[in-house]
Backbone as CSV, one residue per row, in Angstrom:
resi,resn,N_x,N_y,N_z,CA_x,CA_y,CA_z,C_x,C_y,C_z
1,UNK,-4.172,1.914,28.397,-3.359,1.465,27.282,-3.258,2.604,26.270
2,UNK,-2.201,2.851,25.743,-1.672,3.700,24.523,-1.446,2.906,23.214
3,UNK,-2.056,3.664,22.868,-1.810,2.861,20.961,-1.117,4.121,20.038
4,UNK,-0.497,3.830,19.638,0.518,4.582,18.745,0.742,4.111,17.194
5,UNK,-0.138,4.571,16.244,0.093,4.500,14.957,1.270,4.491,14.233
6,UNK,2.258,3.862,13.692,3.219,4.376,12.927,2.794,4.139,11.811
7,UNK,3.620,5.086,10.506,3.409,5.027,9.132,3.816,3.592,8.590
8,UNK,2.545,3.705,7.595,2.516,2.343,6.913,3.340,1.685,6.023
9,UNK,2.941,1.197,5.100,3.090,0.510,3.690,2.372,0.267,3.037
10,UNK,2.440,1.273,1.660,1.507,0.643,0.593,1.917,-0.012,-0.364
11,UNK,1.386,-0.970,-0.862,1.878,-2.274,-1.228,0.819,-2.303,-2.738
12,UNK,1.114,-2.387,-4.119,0.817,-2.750,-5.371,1.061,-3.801,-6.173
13,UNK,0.644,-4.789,-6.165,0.196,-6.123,-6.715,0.067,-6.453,-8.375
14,UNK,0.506,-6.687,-9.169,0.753,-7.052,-10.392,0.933,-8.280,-10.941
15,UNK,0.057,-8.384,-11.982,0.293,-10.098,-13.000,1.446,-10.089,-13.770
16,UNK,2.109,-10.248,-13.169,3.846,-10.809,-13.562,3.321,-12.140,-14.949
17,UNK,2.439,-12.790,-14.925,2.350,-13.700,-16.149,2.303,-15.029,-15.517
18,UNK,2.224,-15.966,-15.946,2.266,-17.503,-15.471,1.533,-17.509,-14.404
19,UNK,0.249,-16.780,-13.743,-0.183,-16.955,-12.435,0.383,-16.715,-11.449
20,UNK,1.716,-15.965,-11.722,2.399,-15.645,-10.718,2.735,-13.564,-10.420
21,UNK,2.472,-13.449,-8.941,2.369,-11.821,-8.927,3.208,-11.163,-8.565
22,UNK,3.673,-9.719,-9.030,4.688,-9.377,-8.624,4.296,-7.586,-7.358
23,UNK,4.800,-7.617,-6.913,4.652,-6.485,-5.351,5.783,-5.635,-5.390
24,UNK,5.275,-4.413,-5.710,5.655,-3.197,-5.722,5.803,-2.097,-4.293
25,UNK,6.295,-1.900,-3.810,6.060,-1.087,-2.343,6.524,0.353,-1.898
26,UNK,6.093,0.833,-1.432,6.103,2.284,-1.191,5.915,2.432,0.165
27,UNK,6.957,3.180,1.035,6.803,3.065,2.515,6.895,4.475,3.355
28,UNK,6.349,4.929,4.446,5.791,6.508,5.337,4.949,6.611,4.933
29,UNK,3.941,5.476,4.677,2.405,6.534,4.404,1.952,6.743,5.833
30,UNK,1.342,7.961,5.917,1.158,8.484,7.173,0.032,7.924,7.517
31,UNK,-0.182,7.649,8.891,-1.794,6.739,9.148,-2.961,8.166,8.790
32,UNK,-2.646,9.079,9.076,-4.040,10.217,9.017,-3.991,10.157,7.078
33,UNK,-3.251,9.085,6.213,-4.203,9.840,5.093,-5.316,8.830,4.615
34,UNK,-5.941,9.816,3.728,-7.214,10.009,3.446,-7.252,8.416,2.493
35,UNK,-8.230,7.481,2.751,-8.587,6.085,1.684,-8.291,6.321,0.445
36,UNK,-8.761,7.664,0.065,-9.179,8.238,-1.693,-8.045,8.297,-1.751
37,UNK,-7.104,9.166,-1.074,-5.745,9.767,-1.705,-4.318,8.196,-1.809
38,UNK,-4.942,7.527,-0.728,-4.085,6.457,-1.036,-4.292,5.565,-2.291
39,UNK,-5.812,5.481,-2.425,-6.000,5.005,-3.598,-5.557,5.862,-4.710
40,UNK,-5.891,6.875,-5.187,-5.295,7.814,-6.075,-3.458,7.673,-6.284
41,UNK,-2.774,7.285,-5.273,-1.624,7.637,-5.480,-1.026,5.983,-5.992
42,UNK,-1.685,5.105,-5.352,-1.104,4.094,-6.009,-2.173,3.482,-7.724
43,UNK,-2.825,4.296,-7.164,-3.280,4.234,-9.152,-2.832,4.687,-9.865
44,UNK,-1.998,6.078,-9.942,-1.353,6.892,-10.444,-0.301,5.657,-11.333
45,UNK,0.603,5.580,-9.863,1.840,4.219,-10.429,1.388,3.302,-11.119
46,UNK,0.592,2.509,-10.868,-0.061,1.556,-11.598,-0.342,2.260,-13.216
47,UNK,-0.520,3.482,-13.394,-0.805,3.677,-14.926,0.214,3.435,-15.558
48,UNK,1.731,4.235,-14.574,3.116,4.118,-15.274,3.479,2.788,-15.617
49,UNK,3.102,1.969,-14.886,3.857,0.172,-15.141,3.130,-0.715,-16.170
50,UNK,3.351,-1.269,-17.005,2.786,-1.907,-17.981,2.008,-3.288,-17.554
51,UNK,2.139,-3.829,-16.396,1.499,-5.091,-15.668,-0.195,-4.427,-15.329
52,UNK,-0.712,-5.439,-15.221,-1.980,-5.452,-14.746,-2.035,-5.371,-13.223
53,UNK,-2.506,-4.362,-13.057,-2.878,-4.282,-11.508,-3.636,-5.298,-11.043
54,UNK,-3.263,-5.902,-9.667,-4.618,-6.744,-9.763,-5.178,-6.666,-7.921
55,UNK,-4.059,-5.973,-6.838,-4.750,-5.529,-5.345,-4.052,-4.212,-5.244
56,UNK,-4.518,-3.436,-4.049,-3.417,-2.297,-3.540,-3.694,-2.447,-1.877
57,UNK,-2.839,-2.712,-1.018,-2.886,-2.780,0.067,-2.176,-1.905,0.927
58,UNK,-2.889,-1.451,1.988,-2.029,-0.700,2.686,-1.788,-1.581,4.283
59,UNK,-0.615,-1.282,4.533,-0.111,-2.255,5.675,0.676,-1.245,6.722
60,UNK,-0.212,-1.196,8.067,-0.567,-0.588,8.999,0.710,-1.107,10.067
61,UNK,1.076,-0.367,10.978,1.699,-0.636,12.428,1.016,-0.041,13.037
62,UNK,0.822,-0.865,14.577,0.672,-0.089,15.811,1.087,-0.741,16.794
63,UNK,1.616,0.351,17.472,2.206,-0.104,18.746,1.798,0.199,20.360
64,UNK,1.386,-1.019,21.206,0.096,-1.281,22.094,1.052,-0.907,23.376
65,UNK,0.736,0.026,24.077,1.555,0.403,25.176,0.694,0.542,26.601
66,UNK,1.090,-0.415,27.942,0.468,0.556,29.089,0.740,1.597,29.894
């Protein structure tokens, strides 16, 4: 079996107000980068936006081949 990584999605999470959240997204993150640097880059954004951060997720593909 072949597994084949494609680039992700990182995904930033915000208190929109009323208990309700709002999702920000950013898409080609390459699977080889680094935890820190993904974190770093969506913290960065998060300083620019006036909402409260409140997850940062990164959202993975792979594709399962024999």
């Amino acid at each position: 079996m072949t597994v084949t990584e494609k680039n992700g999605r990182l995904e930033i999470l915000f208190d929109a107000g009323n208990g309700k959240t709002r999702r920000e997204g950013l898409t080609g993150v390459k699977p080889a980068a680094a935890d820190q640097d993904i974190y770093d880059v969506a913290s960065g954004i998060a300083n620019l936006i006036s909402d409260t951060l409140v997850d940062i997720q990164l959202r993975s593909v792979k594709s399962y081949s024999a």
